[in-house]
C-alpha positions as CSV (number, residue, x, y, z in Angstrom):
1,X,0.0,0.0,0.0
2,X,0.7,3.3,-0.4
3,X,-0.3,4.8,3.3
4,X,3.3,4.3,5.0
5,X,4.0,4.3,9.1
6,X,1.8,6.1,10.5
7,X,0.7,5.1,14.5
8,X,-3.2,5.2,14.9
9,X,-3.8,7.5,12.3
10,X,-4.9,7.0,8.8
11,X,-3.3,9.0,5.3
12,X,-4.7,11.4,3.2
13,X,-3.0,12.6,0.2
14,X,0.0,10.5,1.5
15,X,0.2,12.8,5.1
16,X,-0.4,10.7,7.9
17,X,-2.8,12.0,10.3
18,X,-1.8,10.8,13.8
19,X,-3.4,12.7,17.3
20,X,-2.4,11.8,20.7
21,X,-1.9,13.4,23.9
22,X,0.9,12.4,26.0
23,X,0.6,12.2,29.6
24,X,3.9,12.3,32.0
25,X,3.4,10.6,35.2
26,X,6.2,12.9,37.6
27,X,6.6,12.7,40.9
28,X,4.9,15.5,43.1
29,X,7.9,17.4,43.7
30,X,9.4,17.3,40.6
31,X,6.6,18.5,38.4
32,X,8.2,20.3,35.1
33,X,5.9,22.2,32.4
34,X,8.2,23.3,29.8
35,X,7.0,21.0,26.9
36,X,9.9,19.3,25.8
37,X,8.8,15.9,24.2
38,X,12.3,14.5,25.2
39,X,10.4,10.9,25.5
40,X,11.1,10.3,29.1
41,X,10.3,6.9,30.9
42,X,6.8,7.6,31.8
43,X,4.8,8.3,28.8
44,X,1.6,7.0,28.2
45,X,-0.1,7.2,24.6
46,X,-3.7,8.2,25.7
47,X,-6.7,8.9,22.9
48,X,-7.8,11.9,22.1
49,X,-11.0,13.5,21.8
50,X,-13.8,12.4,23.3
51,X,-12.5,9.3,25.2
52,X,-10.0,11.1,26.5
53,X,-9.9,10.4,30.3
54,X,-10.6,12.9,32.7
55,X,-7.4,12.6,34.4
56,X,-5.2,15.1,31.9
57,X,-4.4,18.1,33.3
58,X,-3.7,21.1,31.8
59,X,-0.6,23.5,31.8
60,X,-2.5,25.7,33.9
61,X,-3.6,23.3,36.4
62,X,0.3,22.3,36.5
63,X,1.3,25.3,36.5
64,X,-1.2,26.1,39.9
65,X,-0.3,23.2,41.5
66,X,3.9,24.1,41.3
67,X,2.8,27.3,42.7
68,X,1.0,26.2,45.4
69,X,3.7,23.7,46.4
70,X,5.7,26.7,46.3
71,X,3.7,28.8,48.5
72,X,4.4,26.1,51.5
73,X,8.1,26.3,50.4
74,X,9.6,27.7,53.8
75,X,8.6,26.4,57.0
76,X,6.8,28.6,59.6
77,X,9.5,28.7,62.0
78,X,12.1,29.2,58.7
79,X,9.2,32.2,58.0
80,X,9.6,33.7,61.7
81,X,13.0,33.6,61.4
82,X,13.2,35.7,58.2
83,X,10.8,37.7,59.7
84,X,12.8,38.5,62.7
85,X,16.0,39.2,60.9
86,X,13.9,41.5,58.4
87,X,13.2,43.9,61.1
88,X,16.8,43.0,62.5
89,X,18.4,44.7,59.3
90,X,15.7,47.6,59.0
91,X,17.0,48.8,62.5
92,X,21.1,48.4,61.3
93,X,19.7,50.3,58.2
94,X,17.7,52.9,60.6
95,X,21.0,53.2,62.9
96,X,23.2,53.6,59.8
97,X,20.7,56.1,58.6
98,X,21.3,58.2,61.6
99,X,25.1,57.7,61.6
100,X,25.7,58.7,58.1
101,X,23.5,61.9,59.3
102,X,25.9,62.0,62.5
103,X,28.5,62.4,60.2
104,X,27.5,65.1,57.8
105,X,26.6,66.8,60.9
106,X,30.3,66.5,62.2
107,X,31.7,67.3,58.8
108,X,29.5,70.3,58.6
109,X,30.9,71.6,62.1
110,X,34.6,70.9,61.3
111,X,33.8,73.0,58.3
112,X,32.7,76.1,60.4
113,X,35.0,75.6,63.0
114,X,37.5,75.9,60.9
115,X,36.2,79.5,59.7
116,X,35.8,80.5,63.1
117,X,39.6,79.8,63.6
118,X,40.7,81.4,60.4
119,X,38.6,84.5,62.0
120,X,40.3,84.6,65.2
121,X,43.3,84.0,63.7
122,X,42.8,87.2,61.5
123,X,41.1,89.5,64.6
124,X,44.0,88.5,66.5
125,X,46.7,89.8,64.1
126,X,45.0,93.0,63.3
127,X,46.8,96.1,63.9
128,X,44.0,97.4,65.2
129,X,44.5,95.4,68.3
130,X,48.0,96.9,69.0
131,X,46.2,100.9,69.9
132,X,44.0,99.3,72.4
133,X,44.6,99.1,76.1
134,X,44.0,95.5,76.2
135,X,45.0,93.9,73.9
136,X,43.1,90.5,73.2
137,X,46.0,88.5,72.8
138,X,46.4,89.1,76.6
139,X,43.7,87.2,77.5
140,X,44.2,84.5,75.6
């Protein structure tokens, strides 16, 4: 004949027509939806169409399950901890906050201080201060 190796279908115009639906039986933890047809172990040639069992799922419903594994992920006392050491680093970031404020303060004074001096310094060596009666040198 002329129809060639098809598997379940029949030919037309010498294409063969095959439909199946492959099924992957995977472990609950391991579920993977990215479509490869790599023919792994568990395959399963199921009909399609109408007597198609219920029992396929969709990508979808794959897709919800992973995420609801997901959602249980971490542990409730993993959770707490994380939770504590959150607020842990938000006061070190609060504290550095303040500090790095600290500092601009400081560097802010140093900055004026250093004006003041240069002030004094130039009051100090005015001639000014040699006609008075007391000097301010003599206090100092």
């Amino acid at each position: 004949g002329s129809g060639g190796g098809g598997s379940g279908g029949g030919s037309v115009g010498g294409v063969v027509a095959s439909r199946r639906v492959v099924t992957l039986n995977l472990p609950e933890t391991d579920v993977e939806t990215d479509g490869g047809g790599g023919g792994g172990g568990g395959e399963q040639l199921q009909p399609f169409g109408d007597d198609a069992p219920a029992l396929r799922k969709t990508k979808e419903q794959l897709d919800k399950e992973f995420w609801e594994r997901m959602s249980n992920a971490v542990g409730e006392k993993n959770f707490r901890v994380w939770g504590q050491l959150e607020r842990s680093m938000e006061r070190y970031r609060e504290m550095l906050m303040k500090r790095r404020d600290s500092l601009r303060d400081a560097e802010s004074l140093r900055e004026q201080n250093d004006e003041l001096r240069g002030l004094l310094k130039q009051y100090l060596g005015s001639s000014v201060n040699d006609e008075l009666v007391v000097p301010p040198a003599a206090y100092l």
